[in-house]
C-alpha positions, -999 to 999 in steps of 0.1 A, spaced: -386 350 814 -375 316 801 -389 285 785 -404 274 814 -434 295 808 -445 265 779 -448 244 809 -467 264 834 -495 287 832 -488 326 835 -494 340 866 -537 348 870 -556 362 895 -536 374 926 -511 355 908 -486 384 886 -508 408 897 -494 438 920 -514 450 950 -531 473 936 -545 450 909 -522 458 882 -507 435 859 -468 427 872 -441 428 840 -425 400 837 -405 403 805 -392 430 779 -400 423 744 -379 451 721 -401 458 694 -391 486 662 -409 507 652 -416 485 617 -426 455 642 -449 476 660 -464 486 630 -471 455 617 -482 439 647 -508 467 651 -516 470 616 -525 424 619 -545 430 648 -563 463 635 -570 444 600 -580 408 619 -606 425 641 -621 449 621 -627 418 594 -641 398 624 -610 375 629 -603 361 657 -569 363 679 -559 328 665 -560 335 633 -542 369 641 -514 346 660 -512 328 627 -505 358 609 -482 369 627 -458 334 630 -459 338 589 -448 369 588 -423 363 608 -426 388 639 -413 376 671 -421 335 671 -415 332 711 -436 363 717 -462 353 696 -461 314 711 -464 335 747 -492 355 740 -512 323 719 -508 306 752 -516 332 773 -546 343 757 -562 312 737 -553 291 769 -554 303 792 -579 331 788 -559 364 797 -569 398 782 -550 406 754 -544 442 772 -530 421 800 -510 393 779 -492 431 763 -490 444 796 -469 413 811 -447 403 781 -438 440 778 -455 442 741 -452 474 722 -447 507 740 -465 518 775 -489 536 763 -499 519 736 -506 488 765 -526 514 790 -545 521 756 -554 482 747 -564 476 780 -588 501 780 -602 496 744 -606 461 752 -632 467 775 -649 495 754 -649 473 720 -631 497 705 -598 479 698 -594 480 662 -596 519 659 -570 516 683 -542 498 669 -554 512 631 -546 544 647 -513 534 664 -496 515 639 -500 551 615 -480 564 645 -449 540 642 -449 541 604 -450 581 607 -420 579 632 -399 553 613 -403 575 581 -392 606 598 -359 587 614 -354 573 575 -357 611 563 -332 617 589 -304 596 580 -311 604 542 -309 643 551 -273 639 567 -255 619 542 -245 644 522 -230 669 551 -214 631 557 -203 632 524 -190 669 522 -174 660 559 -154 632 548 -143 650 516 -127 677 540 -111 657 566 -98 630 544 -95 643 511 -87 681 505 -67 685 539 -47 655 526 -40 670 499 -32 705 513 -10 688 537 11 668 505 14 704 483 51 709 494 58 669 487 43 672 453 60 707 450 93 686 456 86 654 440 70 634 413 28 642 420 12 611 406 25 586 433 15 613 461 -22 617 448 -23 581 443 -15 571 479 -29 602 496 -68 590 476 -65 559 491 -57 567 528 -89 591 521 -108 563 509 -104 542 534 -105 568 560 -139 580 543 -150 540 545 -144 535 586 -164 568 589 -194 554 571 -191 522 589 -195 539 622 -220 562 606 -239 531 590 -239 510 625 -250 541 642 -278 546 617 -290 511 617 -290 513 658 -310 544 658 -329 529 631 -341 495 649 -342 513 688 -371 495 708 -404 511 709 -400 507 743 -368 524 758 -354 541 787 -327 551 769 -347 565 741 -373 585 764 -347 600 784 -325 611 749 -356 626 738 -363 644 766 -330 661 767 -331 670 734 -365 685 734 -348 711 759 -323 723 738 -333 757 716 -340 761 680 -332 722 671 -356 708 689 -387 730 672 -395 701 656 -398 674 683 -416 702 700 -441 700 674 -442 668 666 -450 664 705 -483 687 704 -492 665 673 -492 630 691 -503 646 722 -536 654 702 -538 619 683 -533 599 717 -559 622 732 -585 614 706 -572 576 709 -579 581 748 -609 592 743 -623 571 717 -612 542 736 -634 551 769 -607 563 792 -619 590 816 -607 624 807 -580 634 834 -565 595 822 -564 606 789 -548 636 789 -521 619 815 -518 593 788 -508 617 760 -489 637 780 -467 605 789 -470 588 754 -456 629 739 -427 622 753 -429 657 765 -410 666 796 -429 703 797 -465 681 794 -456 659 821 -441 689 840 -477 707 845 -500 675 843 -505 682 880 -518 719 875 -547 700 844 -556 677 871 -566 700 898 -586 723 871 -602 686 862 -609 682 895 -625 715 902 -648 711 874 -638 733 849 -641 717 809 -609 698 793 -600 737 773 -593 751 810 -572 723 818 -551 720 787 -540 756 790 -520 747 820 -497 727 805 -469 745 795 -453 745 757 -493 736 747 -502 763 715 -533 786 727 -542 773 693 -549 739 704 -568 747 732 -593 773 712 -597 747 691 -605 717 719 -629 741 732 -645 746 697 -647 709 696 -666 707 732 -689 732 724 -696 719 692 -693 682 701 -668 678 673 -640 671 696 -627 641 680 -629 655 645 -611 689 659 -580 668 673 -574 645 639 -574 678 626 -549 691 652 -529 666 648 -527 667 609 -518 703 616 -488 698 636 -477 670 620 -473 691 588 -456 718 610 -430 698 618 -420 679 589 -416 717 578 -396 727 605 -375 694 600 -373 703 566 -359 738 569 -338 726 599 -317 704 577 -318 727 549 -302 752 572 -279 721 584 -270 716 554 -262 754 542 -238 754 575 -216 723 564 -213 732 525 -201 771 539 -178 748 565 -162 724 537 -159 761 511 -141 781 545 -121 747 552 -110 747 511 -100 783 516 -79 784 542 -61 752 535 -55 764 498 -42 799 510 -23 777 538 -3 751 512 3 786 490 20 806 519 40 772 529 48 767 491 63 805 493 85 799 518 102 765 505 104 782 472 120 809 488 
């Protein structure tokens, strides 16, 4: 979309609207996860205090998020009089679910629950990517002294043998130093790119998927999955979505490709009547744990309270799991850089032998 949209009214109506009554994307507008957070965290904050969208447009021109965007959706809703689900849904605002979910809330009144609950969700995932890069630098670190340094100097242990050493250690350091600087710069700019992805991705949904298939590293995704499929169910819920809509919802927004895989099977048990328990059990990779305890919850009438604690659960399950996975990452690079020492040391000693010889 260009400029031209300050000039003419959005599409209304039949207008940027698909057949089937849906709103028709016009635009992209790739959001981080910080971005998201704060946009939801403004409108969560404005509405709950009772203040209105313009003063939330205000808000968010001083702090800076997105000035285009927020121009677009100022003139879209405060002129001319869209839904804010809608204004999301066209300028491609935050992620998809997160857009199926405002629409819905808008028409319950139940928007600031909403986006309070959503914008915990982007701060929880941008923490975990931080504790991410912070858990690798030091296998970086470890990596780098390997490659660049102690196989540099294995490799100079004749020359040295042969000739004066301070001039050798000298010049081999700084080809490792500089070696060891390109590799951070590659590892920073890869960092900072995985850091800032769009909330909103192709790229990023399909990477996820395919690394949610692979064994024992992706325990935590896997858990972290069951843990946002239970907070976007509640959200769902709360937010007045019907229940088959629901669980499709947090199947999609789990990023789960096992969810998604049996939603088809939860619908049909839906549809035959039998209670949201029954239904969850057919998708696969769900615990059995979860769904005892969504059938606790609809006996009980608790269900809301039993999936924020369901979610809490998991959540803690897999920052453990991360935890001990890049423990145990870490354990396999410092035995790496110790076998690597070895053999180069017992390596330079035999090749020392034989010039000596």
């Amino acid at each position: 979309m260009n400029d031209s949209f300050y000039d003419a009214p959005p599409p209304h109506g039949s207008q940027g609207m698909a057949s089937d009554g849906a709103v028709i994307r016009e635009m992209s507008t790739y959001m981080t996860d910080r971005d998201a957070e704060k946009v939801c965290q403004l409108f969560a904050d404005g509405l709950s205090s009772g203040v209105g969208y313009s003063r939330i447009f205000d808000f968010m021109d001083r702090q800076r998020i997105d000035s285009k965007m927020t121009q677009r959706l100022r003139i879209a809703v405060l002129e001319y009089g869209d839904k804010l689900g809608e204004a999301f849904a066209r300028f491609g605002v935050l992620d998809a679910p997160m857009r199926k979910l405002v629409l819905v809330a808008e028409e319950q009144g139940a928007l600031p629950e909403t986006f309070a609950g959503q914008a915990k969700l982007y701060a929880a995932r941008y923490k975990r990517k931080k504790q991410v890069i912070i858990g690798v630098v030091e296998p970086c670190i470890m990596v780098c002294l390997a490659l660049f340094g102690f196989r540099g100097v294995f490799g100079g242990l004749i020359e040295m043998f042969q000739n004066d050493m301070g001039p050798i250690l000298w010049r081999i350091g700084l080809k490792a130093l500089i070696q060891s600087v390109i590799f951070f710069m590659f590892f920073g700019g890869f960092a900072y790119t995985w850091m800032n992805l769009p909330v909103d991705s192709a790229f990023r949904e399909a990477t996820g998927r395919i690394w949610y298939r692979l064994p024992v590293v992706s325990k935590p995704m896997r858990l972290q999955a069951v843990a946002n499929f239970a907070r976007y169910l509640r959200q769902s819920l709360r937010s007045g979505m019907d229940v088959f809509r629901s669980v499709e919802l947090a199947a999609e927004a789990s990023n789960s490709p096992w969810f998604m895989g049996t939603i088809n099977k939860a619908r049909d048990v839906l549809e035959a009547g039998y209670p949201l328990e029954q239904a969850l059990r057919q998708l696969k990779g769900l615990p059995d744990e979860f769904t005892d305890y969504v059938g606790i919850g609809e006996e009980t009438g608790r269900l809301e309270e039993n999936l924020v604690f369901l979610a809490d659960r998991y959540d803690v399950q897999a920052t453990e799991a991360f935890e001990l996975l890049l423990r145990a990452f870490i354990y396999v690079v410092r035995m790496s850089f110790i076998v690597v020492v070895m053999v180069g040391a017992v390596f330079s000693v035999v090749m020392l032998a034989d010039v000596s010889w």
